[in-house]
N, C-alpha and C positions, 0 to 999 in steps of 0.2 A: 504494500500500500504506500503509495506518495501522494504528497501534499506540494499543489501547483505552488510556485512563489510568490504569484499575484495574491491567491488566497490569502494570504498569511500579512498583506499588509493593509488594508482597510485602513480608512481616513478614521471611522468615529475609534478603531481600536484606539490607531495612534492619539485621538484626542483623550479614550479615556486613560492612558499611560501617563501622558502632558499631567491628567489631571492629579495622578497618585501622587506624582513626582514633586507639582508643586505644591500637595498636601505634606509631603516631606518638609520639601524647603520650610517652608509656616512654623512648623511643629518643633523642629530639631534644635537638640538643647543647644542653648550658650556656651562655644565652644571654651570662649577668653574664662566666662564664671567657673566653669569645671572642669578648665586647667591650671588654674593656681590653688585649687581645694587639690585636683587630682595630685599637684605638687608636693603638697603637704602632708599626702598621706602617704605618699613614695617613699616619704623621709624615715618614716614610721620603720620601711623595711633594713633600713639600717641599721637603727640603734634599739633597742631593746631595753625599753623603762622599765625597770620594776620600783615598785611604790617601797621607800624607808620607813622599817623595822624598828620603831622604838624598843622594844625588848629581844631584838638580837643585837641590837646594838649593844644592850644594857650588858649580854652577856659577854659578848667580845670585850666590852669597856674589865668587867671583872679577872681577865686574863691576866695575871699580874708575869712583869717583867722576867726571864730566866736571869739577871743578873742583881737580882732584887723584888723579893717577895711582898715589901711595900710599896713597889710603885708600879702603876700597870704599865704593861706589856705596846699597849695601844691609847699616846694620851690624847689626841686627837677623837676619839670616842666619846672620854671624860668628858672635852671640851663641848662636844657636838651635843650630849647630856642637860649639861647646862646652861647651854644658849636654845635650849627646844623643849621647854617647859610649857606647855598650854598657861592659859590666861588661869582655868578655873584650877589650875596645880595639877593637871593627864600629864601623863605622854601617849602617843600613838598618833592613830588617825586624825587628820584636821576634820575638826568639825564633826567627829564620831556618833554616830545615830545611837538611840538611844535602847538600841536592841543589842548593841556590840558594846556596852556599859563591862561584862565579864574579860572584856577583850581590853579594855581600856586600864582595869584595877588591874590585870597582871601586868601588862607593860608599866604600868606605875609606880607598881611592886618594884619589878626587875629594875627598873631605873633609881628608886629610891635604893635598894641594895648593893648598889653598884659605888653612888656616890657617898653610902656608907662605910661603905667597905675601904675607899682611898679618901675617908675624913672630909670630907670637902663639899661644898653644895648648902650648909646647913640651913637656909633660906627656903630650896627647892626642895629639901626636903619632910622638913615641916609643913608646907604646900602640900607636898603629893601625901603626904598622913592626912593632912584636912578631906580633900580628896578622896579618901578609901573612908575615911569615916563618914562622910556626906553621901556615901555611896555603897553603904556596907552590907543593905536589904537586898543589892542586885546580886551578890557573893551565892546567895542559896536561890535566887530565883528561876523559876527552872522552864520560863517561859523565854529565858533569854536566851541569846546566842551562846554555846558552850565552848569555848578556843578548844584541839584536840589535847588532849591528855590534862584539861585544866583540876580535876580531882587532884591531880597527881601532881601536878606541877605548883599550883596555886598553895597548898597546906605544907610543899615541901620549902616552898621561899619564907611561909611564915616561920615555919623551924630555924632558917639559913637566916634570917632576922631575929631571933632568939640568941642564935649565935656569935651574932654581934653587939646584942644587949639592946635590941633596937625593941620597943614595942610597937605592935600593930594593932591601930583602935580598932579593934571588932569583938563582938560578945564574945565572954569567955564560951558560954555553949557553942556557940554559933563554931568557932575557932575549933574545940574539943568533937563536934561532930565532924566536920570536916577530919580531923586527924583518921579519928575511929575512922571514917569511911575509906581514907585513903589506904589505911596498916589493911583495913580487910578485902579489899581491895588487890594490893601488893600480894598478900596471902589467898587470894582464892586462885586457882590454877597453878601453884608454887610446886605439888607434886606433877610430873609428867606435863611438863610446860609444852603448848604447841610452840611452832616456829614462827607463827606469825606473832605471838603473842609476848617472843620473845624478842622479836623484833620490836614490839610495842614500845618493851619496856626500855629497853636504848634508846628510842626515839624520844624520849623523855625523860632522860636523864638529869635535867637539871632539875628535877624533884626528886629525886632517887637517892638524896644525899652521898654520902660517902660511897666510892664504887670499891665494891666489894669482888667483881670477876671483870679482871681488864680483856681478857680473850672473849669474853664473851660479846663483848662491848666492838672488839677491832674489827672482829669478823667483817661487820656490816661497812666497813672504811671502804671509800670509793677511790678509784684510781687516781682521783684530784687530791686526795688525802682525808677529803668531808667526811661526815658521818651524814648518812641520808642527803646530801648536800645544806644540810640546814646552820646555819651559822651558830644557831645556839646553842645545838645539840655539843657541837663542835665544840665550841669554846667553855661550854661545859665537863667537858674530858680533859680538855688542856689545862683547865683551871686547879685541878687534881692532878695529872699523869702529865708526864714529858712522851711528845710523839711529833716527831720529825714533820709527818704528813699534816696532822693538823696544823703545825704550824706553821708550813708552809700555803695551807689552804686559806689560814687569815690572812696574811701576809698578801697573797695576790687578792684576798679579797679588797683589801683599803687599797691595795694600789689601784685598784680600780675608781672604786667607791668614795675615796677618800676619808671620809669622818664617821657615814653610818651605811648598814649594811643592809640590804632585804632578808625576806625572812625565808628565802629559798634562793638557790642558788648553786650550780647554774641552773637556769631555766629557757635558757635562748628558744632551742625550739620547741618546747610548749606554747610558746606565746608566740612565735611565730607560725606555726602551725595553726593555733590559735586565730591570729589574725588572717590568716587563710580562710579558716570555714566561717569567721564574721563575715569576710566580703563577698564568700559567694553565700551565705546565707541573705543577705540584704539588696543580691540580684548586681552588686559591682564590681563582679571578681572581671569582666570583661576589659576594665579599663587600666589591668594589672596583670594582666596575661605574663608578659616578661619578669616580672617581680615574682611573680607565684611561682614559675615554672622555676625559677633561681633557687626560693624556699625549697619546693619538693627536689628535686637533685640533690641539695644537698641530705635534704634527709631521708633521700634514696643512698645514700655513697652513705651514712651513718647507717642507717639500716643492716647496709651488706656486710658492715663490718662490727657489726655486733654492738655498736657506740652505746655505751653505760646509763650515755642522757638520756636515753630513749628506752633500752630493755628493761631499766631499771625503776623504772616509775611505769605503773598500770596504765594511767590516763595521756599519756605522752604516748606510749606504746600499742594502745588504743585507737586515739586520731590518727598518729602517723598510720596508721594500716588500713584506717578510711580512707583518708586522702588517698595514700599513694595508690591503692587498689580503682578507688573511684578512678583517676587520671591514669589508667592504663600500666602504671608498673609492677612490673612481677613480682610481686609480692608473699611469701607464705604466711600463712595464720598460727603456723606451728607457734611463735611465743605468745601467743595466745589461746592453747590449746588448755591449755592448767587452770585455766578458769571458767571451761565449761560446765562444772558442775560447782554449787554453789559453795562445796566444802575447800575447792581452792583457791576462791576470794575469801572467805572466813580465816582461810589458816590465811593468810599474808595481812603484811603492815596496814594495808587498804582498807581489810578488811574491820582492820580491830580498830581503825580511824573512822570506818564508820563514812567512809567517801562516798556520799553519791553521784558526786563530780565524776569520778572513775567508774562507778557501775554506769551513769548512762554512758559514758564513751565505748564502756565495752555492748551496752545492748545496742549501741546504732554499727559497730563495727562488727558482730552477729550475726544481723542483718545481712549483712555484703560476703559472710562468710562461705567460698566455694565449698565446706563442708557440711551437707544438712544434716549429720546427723549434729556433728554443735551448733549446728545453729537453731536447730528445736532446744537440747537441753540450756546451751548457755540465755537465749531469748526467754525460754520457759520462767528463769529464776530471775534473769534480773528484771524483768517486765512485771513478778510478783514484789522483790525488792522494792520496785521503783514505784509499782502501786500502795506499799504499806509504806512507804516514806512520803506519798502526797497525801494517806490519811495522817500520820502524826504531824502534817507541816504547821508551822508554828505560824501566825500572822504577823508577828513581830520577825521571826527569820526574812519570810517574802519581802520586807522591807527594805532590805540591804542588797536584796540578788534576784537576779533575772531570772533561776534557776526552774524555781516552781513550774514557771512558763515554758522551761525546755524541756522539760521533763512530761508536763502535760501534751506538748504537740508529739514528741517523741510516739506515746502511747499510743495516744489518737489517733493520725495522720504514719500511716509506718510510710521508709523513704518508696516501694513504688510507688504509693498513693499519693504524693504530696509534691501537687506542681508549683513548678516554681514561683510563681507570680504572687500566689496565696500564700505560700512561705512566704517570701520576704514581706509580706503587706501587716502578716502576726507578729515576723518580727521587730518590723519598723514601730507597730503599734504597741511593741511591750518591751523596747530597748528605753534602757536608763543610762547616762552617764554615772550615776550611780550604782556600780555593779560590784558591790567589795564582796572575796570569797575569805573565808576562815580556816585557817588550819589551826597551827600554836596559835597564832597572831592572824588578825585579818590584814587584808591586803589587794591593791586593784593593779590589774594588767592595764596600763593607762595604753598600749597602742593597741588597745580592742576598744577601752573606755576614750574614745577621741572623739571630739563632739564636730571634727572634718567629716572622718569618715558618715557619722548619722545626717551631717548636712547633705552629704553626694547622694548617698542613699533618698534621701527624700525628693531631692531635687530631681533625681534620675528617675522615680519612681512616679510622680507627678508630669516631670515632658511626657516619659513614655505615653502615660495615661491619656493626653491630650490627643498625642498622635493616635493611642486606638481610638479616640473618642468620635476623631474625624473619619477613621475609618471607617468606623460601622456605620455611621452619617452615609458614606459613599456607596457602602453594602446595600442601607437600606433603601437606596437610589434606582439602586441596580436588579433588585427584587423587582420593584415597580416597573419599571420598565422592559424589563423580561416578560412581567405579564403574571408572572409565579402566583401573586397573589389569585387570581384566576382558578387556578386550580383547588378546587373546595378539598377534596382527598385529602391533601398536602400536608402534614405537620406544619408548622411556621417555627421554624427551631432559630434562624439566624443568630438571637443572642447567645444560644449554646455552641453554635457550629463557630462564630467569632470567638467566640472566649476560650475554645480550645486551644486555639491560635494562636491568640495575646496570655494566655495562661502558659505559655514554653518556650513561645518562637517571639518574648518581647522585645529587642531590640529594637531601635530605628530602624538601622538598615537592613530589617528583615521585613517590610514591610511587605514587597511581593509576595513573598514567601506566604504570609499572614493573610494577604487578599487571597492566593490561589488557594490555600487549605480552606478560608471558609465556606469562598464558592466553593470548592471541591463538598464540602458536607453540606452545605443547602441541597446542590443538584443531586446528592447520593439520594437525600432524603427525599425528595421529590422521587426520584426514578422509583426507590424502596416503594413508596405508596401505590406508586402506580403501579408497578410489578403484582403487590397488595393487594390491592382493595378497588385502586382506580381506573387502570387498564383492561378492555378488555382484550381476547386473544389476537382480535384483528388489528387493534389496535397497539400490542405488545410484538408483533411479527414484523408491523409497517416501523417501528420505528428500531428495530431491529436491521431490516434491508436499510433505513435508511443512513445509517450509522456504517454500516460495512458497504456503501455506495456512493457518500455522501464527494469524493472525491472526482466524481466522472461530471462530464458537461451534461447539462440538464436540468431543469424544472423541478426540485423535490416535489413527488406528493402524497401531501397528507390527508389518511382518512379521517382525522380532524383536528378541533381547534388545539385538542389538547396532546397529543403530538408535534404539533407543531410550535407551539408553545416548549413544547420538553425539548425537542428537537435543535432549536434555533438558540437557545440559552447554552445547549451543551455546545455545540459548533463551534460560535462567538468565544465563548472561556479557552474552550480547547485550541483556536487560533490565540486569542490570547496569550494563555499560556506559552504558549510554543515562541511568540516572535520574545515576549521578553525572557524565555530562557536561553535563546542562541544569543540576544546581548551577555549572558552567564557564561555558556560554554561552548559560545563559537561554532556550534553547531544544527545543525536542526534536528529535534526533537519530539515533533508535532505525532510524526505517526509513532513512538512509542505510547504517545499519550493517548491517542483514538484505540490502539490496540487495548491500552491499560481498561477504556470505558468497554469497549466492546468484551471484553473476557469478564466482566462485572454483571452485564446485562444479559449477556448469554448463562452467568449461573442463577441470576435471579429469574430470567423463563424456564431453565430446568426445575426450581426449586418454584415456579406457579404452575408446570406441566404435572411437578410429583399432586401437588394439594387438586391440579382439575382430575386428573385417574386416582386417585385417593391411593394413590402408590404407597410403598413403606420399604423405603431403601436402606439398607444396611447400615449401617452406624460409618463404616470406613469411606463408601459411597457418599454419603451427606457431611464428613467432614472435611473428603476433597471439594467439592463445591463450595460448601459453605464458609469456607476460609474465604473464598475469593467474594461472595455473596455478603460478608459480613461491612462490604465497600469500603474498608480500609486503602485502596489502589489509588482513587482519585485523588484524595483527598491526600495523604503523605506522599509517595511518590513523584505528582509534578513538581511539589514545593519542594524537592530535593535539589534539584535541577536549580534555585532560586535561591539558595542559602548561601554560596559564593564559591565553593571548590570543584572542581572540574568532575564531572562525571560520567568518563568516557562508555559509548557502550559497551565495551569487551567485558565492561563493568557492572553496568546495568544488566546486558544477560550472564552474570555472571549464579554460579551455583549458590554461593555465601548473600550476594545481593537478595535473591529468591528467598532464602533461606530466613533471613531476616525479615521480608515480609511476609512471611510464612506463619514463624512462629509469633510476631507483632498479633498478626490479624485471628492464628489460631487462637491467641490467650485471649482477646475480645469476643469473637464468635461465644465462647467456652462459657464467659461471666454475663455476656447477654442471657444466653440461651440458659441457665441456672435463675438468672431473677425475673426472663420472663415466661418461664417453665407454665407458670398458673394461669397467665394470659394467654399464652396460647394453645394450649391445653384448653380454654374454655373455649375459645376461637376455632378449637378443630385443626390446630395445626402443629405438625410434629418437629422437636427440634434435637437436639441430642441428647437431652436428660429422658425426652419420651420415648426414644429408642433404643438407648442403654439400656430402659426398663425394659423393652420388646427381645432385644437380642442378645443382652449379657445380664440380666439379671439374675435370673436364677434363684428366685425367690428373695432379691433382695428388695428391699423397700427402698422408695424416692429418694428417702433420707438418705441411705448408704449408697446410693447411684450418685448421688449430687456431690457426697464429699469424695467418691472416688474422680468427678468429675473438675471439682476444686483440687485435688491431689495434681491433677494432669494440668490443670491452669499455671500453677506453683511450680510446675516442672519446666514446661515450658518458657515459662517467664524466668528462670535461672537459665535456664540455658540461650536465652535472648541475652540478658545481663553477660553471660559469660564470650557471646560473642561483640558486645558492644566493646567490652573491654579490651577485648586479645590484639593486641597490635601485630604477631605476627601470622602472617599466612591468609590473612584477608584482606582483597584488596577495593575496600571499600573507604572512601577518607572517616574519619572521628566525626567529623559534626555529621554529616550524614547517619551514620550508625548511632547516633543520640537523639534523632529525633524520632526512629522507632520506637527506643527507649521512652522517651517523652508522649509518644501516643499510647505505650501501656501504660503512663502514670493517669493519661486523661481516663483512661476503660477502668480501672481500676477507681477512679474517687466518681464515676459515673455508674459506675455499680456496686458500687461497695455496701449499699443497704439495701436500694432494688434498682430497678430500672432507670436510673435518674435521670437520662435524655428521652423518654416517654414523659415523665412525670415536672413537674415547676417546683420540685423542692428546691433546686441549686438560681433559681430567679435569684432570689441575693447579694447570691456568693457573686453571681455576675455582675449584677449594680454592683457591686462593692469593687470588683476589679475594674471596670471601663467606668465608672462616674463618681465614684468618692474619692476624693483625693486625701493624701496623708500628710500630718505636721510634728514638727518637732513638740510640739506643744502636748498631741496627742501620749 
């Protein structure tokens, strides 16, 4: 089949292209505004903020000198001490909320201890006693934020205050239970200690008093010399024991840092990593392409080589295995294999911290797990974890962290089901500069908390908006004048077939792309009906011939209005299509597209030929057809051609090309036909769950057909996933193979309760993406 070249250029096509083009122009953001934002947050990828550590500092300050056990070790500490006293007599966080009060009396502690300890301060530290005594009811409150190991740490600095002859105004009960809790505490699990638990107790050392097993303690020393990398920890052992490593580990720390230290450390790529899934969480990881791809290399080249930063912390080890898996590198899940069953987070550090930060990193990297059998059991436990930690969430915790909110869309929303555009719009709506997390001490990742990146994000998130806003303006243009409305049959879907669109493919410059996918499902939906309900045979045959004819000199005729109507709308798009995809790929493409419709319409008259002879075709017979019937072809396919990389045909007919739309369109057909099982079933018409029953059931019931029929959906859909990902041996480009991807996240939040593109539940969701716009304010 060819297509003349006259054909394909038409005056009103070219004026309605004119017309997209300078819908563009209008729309397109402020190149100048969201180059000196996009400047500012480039900068981000260099240096690596972490927020200062009042009470590691305090510890590192108590290191006293190897050449002199009265003077410390680090006097620039001292100094930094007592030049960073809050107004109300704190140290810690500026401006500390009043949920992180438990967080604010240890750092105060620690600091008051410190300037105890080298005499000096007596001003500040009379202050920070007023302080703890003004403050003494938050000590047992159990509604507050609890820093980790603070039982343990908090009653052992009162003791190390004791020791100095310092009193600390707090009830003697109050004091006395705290002790008792911490000693039974110390003593419960003391016979047959787990390993995580004795990790625990290292980790908090500076409550531990006197260290009693130094082997027990070095084990955990990291190749920088750290203990857990925490400076406290650290300078807590030093403060007792002579060790080369630790001392070396503060040493680079102040050279760095100079006067005060964070309260972790190193942390580079968590927070870079970090800053990664902020920006493509918030839809601007595009304007960072070359920055991101720098992060991940490197933390592919640490990866390969086992880097400590990364194996040795859950939650680092965690992301890095999303990201890098998500972006195509070969990644195994083996150091993540230990934590498929809940007893191997329980036994580790993580565990007995109590981290939910680290459980959800490991339920979203689970998810993406090429192993299903961990990825049932480790998803099973932390998705139960995760649910019994959003019952005990505290309202006062939510105050300080974003957290609650990622952990609720996490559950809700798993990553097939959650496209993009609705992501970023939750998270633009529930982002705070305000995000401090807790461990010992709290503390903010300031190049995640950057109130640049939340400006781009909105700003980017509102042009886009504009630009669908006019789009569908132009759609609903172009319904009208097709005539479509005409057709009574019809569903009138336009704002679902658009918003599949602008829900994946939203960029600016994918705007073609965005027009051909949703004309592609308006007309799917049109033809579906009339295959349906609205055609009849003579009718269903004429526009048939005229689709496989439509190419030769001659007069079409149509046996009627509405035919003709169907006929002249597909024509038009399909010219269309074709001339702005050789502006793409230089070549023409028009008759892959005629063929792509005509293998569509030819399965949808087999499948009105099965229902007019009340045939009852095989289950294997109805899912070669009805892959291609379920009209995924028009609709992804031309818009491939329109996304910007070459895609030659050797390509296109290629086995893995096919293959891809294969399984795209079988996981669709599969979650249709399961939620509209009832519907059509009452309608008299069979689809695979009603033939499963006919030909493999075996006495099994709808119930056990359906979830064997979900089993195959989830199979299929992994093994889509697994070829979007595979860089080698397919010769398909990446964006391409992500927009299959991205039309199983549409089939999937489109059926995820029932039928959603039959039914107006997701009306909303739509206004909410094409007509509410977002503010920081929000």
């Amino acid at each position: 089949m060819s297509i003349s070249s006259s054909s394909a250029c038409s005056s009103p096509i070219s004026a309605s292209l004119e017309r997209r083009l300078e819908l563009t122009r209008e729309t397109r953001p402020n190149s100048v505004s969201f180059g000196d934002t996009e400047d500012k947050i480039r900068k981000l990828f260099d240096k690596v903020e972490l927020s200062v550590s009042a009470y590691d500092t305090a510890w590192v300050t108590m290191v006293p000198s190897r050449s002199s056990e009265t003077t410390p070790l680090f006097p620039q500490c001292l100094n930094w001490l007592l030049d960073n006293q809050h107004c109300d007599g704190s140290w810690g966080h500026d401006n500390h909320h009043q949920s992180l009060k438990k967080d604010a009396l240890s750092s105060t502690l620690a600091c008051i201890l410190a300037l105890k300890k080298w005499g000096t301060g007596e001003r500040q530290v009379n202050k920070g006693l007023q302080f703890i005594e003004l403050n003494s009811a938050s000590v047992t409150d159990e509604t507050l934020c609890t820093p980790a190991g603070f039982d343990i740490i908090f009653p052992g600095m009162i003791g190390y205050a004791r020791d100095l002859n310092l009193k600390i105004p707090l009830e003697a009960a109050v004091v006395d239970a705290m002790m008792r809790k911490r000693d039974s505490d110390l003593r419960s699990g003391s016979e047959g200690i787990s390993e995580g638990r004795e990790a625990y107790l290292a980790y908090v050392l500076e409550g531990m008093g006197k260290i009693q097993n130094q082997e027990l303690i070095v084990k955990y020393q990291r190749k920088n010399g750290s203990l857990f990398n925490s400076p406290a920890t650290t300078a807590a052992f030093l403060s007792q024991l002579k060790n080369d490593g630790c001392l070396c580990y503060l040493h680079s720390l102040l050279q760095k840092f100079k006067d005060a230290v964070p309260t972790v450390y190193p942390f580079d790529q968590y927070v870079l990593l970090s800053m990664v899934d902020t920006l493509e969480n918030l839809g601007i990881d595009r304007y960072f392409k070359n920055d991101i791809k720098r992060v991940l290399d490197e933390t592919y080249r640490c990866w390969l080589q086992g880097d400590e930063e990364i194996y040795s912390d859950l939650g680092t080890c965690a992301l890095a295995f999303r990201l890098l898996h998500g972006h195509g590198y070969d990644v195994s899940y083996d150091p993540l294999d230990q934590f498929a069953e809940e007893y191997g987070f329980s036994n580790s550090l993580e565990g007995h911290l109590q981290d939910t930060v680290s459980v959800l990193q490991l339920f979203k990297a689970a998810e993406r797990s090429p192993d299903e059998s961990a990825l049932k059991k480790q998803s099973l436990w932390t998705r139960h974890y995760l649910k019994t930690e959003l019952s005990n969430w505290s309202i006062t915790r939510d105050q300080v962290t974003n957290l609650k909110q990622e952990v609720e869309d996490a559950l809700v929303y798993p990553f097939y089901a959650n496209l993009e555009r609705l992501a970023h719009r939750r998270k633009l709506k529930g982002s705070s500069l305000v995000n401090a997390r807790v461990m010992k001490t709290s503390y903010c990742l300031r190049n995640i908390c950057d109130s640049d990146i939340l400006k781009l994000a909105v700003e980017d998130f509102n042009s886009c908006q504009s630009i669908h806003r006019k789009e569908l303006e132009v759609l609903d243009r172009w319904v009208v004048e097709k005539g479509m409305q005409k057709l009574k049959f019809a569903r009138q879907k336009l704002p679902y077939c658009y918003f599949s669109a602008a829900a994946t493919l939203f960029a600016p410059e994918l705007s073609d792309a965005r027009l051909s996918w949703a004309k592609g499902a308006v007309l799917t939906t049109v033809v579906d009906d009339f295959f349906d309900i609205g055609g009849s045979k003579e009718e269903m045959e004429n526009l048939i011939h005229l689709i496989e004819r439509w190419d030769l000199n001659g007069v079409p005729e149509f046996c009627s209005e509405q035919v003709e109507i169907i006929f002249s709308a597909l024509k038009e798009t399909i010219l269309e299509t074709g001339e702005r995809a050789f502006d793409y790929q230089g070549r023409n493409v028009t008759d892959h597209i005629v063929d792509i419709w005509l293998a569509l319409i030819k399965s949808m008259s087999q499948e009105a030929e099965w229902s007019r002879n009340k045939s009852v075709p095989t289950l294997e017979d109805y899912m070669a057809n009805a892959y291609v019937s379920f009209a995924l072809g028009p609709i992804v396919l031309p818009a491939l051609y329109l996304i910007g990389p070459k895609l030659h045909e050797k390509t296109v007919k290629s086995r893995d090309f096919h293959k891809l739309y294969e399984l795209m369109s079988t996981v669709g057909r599969i979650l249709n036909d399961i939620q509209g099982f009832k519907r059509e079933s009452d309608e008299g018409k069979l689809n695979s769950v009603s033939l499963g029953m006919i030909h493999e059931g075996k006495g099994q019931s709808k119930e056990e057909i359906i979830e064997l029929m979900k089993v195959s959906a989830e199979r299929k859909r992994r093994e889509l996933m697994k070829m979007v990902l595979q860089d080698n041996g397919i010769d398909v480009p990446r964006e391409c193979k992500d927009v299959f991807w991205k039309m199983t996240k549409v089939l999937h939040l489109f059926y995820m309760k029932d039928d959603g593109f039959t039914s107006h539940d997701l009306l909303g969701v739509v206004k909410s993406l094409v007509y509410e716009p977002v503010s920081l304010q929000e």
